[in-house]
N, C-alpha and C positions, 0 to 999 in steps of 0.2 A: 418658799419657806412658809410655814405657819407656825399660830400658835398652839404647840404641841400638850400635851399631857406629859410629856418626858418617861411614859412607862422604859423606855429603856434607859436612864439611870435612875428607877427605882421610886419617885417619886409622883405624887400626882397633884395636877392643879386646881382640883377641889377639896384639897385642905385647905386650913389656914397655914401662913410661910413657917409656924414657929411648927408646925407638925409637920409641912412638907420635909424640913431641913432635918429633921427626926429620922425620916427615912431615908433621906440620901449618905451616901458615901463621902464625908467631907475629903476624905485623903486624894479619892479619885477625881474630886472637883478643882483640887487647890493644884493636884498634881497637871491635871489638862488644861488650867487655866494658864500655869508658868509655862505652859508647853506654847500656846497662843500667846501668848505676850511675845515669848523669846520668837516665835516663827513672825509676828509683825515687826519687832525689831530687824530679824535678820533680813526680811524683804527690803527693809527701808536702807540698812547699810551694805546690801550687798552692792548697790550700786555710786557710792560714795567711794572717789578713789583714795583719801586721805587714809581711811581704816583699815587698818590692817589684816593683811590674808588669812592669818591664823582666825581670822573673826566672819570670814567668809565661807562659802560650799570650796571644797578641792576642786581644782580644774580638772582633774580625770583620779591617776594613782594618786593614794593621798589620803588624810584624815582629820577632820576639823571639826570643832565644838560644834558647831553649825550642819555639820553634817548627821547631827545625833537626832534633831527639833522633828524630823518630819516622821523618823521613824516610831520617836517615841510615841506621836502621837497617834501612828497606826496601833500600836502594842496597847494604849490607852482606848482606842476602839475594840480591840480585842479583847480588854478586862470586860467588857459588858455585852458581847455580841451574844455569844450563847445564853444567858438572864434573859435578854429582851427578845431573843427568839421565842423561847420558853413561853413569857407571859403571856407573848403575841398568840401562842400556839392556842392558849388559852383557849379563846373564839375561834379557834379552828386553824390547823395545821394547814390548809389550803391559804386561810387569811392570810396568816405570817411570812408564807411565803411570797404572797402579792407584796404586801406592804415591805419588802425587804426588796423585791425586785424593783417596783416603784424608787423608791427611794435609792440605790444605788444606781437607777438610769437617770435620774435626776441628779445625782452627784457629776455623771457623766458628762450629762448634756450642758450644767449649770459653769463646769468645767472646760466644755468647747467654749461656749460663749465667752469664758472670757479671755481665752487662746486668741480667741477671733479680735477682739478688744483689745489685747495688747500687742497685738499683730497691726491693728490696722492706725496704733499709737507709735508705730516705730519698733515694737520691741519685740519683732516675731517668734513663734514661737509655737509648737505644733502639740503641745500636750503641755497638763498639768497636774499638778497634787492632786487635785480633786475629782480627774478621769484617772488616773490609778489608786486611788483609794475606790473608785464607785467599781473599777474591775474585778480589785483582788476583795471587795464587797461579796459580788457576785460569784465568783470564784469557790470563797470561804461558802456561801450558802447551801451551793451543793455537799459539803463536809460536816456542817455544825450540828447536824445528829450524828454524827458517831463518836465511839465514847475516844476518852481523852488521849490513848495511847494507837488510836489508831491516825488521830491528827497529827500529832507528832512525828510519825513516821510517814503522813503520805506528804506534813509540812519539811522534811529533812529530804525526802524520796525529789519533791516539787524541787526544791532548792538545786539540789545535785541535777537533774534531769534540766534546768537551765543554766546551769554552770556551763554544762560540756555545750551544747548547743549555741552558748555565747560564744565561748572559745573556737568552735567548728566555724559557725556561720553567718555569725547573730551582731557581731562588736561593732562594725563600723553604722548598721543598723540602730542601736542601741547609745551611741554614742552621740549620734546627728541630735539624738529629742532628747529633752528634756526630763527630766526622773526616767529615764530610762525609754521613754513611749512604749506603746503597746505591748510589745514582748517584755522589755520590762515589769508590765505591771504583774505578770506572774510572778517573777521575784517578790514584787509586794506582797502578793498573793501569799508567795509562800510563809512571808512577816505574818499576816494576816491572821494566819492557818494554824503556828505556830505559839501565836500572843491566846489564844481560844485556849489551846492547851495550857500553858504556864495563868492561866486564868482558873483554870478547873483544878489546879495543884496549888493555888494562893487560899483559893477558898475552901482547901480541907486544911489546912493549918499553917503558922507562921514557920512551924518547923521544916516540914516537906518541901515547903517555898524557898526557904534556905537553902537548904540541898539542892531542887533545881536550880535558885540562883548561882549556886558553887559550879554543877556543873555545866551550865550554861557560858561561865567563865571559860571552863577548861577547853569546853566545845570551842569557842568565838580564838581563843589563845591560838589553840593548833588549827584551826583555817586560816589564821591570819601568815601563818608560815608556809602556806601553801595557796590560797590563791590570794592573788593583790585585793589590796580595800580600795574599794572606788563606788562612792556614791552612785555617780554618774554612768556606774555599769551595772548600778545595781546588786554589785558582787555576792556571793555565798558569804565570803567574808565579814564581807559588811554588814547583812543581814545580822547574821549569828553576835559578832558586836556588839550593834546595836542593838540587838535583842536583849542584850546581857544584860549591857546598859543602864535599858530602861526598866528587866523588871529590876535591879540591886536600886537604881534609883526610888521607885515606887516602894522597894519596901522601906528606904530611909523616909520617904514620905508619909507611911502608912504607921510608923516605928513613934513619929515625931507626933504624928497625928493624937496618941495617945496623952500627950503632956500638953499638945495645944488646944483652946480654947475651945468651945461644940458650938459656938455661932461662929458663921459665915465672916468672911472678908473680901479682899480683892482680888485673892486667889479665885475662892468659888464664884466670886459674881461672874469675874472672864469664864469660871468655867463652865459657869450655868448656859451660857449661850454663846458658848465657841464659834459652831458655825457663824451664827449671824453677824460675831465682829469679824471675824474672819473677812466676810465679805465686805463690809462696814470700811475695813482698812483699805482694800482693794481700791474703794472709791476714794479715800484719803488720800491715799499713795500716790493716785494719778493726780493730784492738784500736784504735785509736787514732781512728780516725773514727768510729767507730760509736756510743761513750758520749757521751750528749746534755749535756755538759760542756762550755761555751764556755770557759772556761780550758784545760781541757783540750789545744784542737785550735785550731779557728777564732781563738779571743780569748789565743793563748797570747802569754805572753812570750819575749822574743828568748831568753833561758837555755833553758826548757824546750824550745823548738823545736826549736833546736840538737842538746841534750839527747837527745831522741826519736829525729831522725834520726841522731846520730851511732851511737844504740842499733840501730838498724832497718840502718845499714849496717855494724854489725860482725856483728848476726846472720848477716847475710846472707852476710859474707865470710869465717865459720868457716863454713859450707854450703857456700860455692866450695869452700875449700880441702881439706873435707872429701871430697866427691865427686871433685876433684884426686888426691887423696894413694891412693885407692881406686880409680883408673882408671874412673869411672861417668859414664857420657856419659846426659844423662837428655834425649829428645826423641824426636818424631814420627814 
């Protein structure tokens, strides 16, 4: 990690904060920062046997609140992938490409590492969010110059083309790892590929956004009655969904954005530097998973639980607000 410039959501760090915030997108800050809050929550409870399942990932078929956090926050990378390609292209088309390749093999590699780490913590594990986000990264880069309808179609064409392929050969492959492992992260990819598109149709107007949000619906409605929804397979279904999901959610975000306030809160500080709490929690997490103490973690009760997390999310929110108050943009 460093300290970035954050040209890719819009802002730069040689303003003053009361200008930088001028320029950034409050909705997509506040909207990616709930997205990281609920993804460190759901890490911390997914391993607490007291809470309840509807509050965790499905075990395979299946559909959970929890199962929404990781997509959305692909779809929240795809509102700004094509913008920060652009500006990158700026200095030169060859640059942006570097700096886009760099940085999703670094999502990759940042993402073994900690496979490796929580593998050698007891809790194995062969892939993670952050090596299928850095693939279907890579993936999307060969795509983000062509215009919007042709994403769309080679993001539905990707989908389908791993649908059958799971179904033929792919599922027990798919099923052993983690978000899906490798071949899954095409599916991601196909999220990916798709969020670029419904990105390029938000920013010609609230209205057209609507309409794709609508049909978006209809799309995610009639998959869901034809292939099963499974996180953990990655599904066409699920995709589509979840896609829906998140952009109808972002525009109630972007909707709300208009009657709340134009400074920053805790929303935007988590979302100012996603990545870095991201990782920030990881090391959190493990003071608390790591000691072979079933009261501790696993076997705890509903107080201490609570207890923990409410700990683990105020560390984390003097760290936003910290890095906030300092103007430090900390990513890729």
């Amino acid at each position: 990690m460093r300290a970035g410039t954050g040209v890719e959501r819009g802002e730069s760090n040689a303003l003053p904060r009361s200008a930088q915030e001028s320029t950034r997108n409050l909705a997509i800050d506040r909207f990616r920062g709930v997205l990281v809050i609920l993804m460190v929550g759901g890490d911390y409870l997914s391993g607490v046997q007291i809470v309840p399942a509807f509050l965790k990932h499905a075990p395979d078929i299946g559909f959970t609140v929890a199962d929404t956090v990781a997509s959305a926050f692909v779809f929240v990378v795809g509102l700004n992938y094509g913008p920060s390609f652009t500006r990158r292209a700026r200095d030169g088309t060859a640059a942006a490409y570097r700096h886009f390749i760099v940085r999703y093999l670094a999502l990759i590699g940042i993402g073994a590492l900690i496979a490796g780490g929580t593998t050698a913590s007891g809790v194995p594990t062969d892939w993670g969010v952050l090596q299928a986000l850095g693939v279907a990264g890579l993936i999307c880069l060969a795509v983000v110059r062509l215009p919007t309808w042709a994403r769309f179609v080679i993001g539905v064409l990707l989908l389908i083309a791993y649908q059958y392929v799971l179904g033929v050969s792919m599922l027990a492959t798919v099923l052993h790892s983690v978000h899906g492992g490798l071949f899954g992260a095409l599916s991601w990819a196909a999220l990916l590929v798709l969020s670029t598109a419904v990105a390029d149709v938000w920013r010609s107007g609230r209205a057209p956004y609507a309409v794709c949000c609508a049909a978006l619906a209809v799309a995610a409605t009639l998959s869901a009655l034809i292939v099963p929804v499974s996180k953990n397979r990655v599904s066409l279904s699920f995709v589509l969904i979840t896609l829906a999901i998140s952009a109808i959610v972002f525009l109630a975000f972007e909707f709300g954005a208009r009657f709340a306030s134009a400074a920053t809160g805790l929303f935007c500080w988590w979302g100012e530097n996603s990545l870095a709490l991201y990782f920030l929690h990881l090391v959190i997490l493990s003071l608390v998973v790591v000691p072979p103490v079933a009261w501790w973690y696993t076997a705890a009760p509903g107080w201490l639980a609570a207890l923990q997390l409410i700990v683990i999310l105020t560390v984390l929110s003097a760290v936003a607000w910290w890095l906030h108050r300092r103007s430090l943009r900390l990513g890729l």
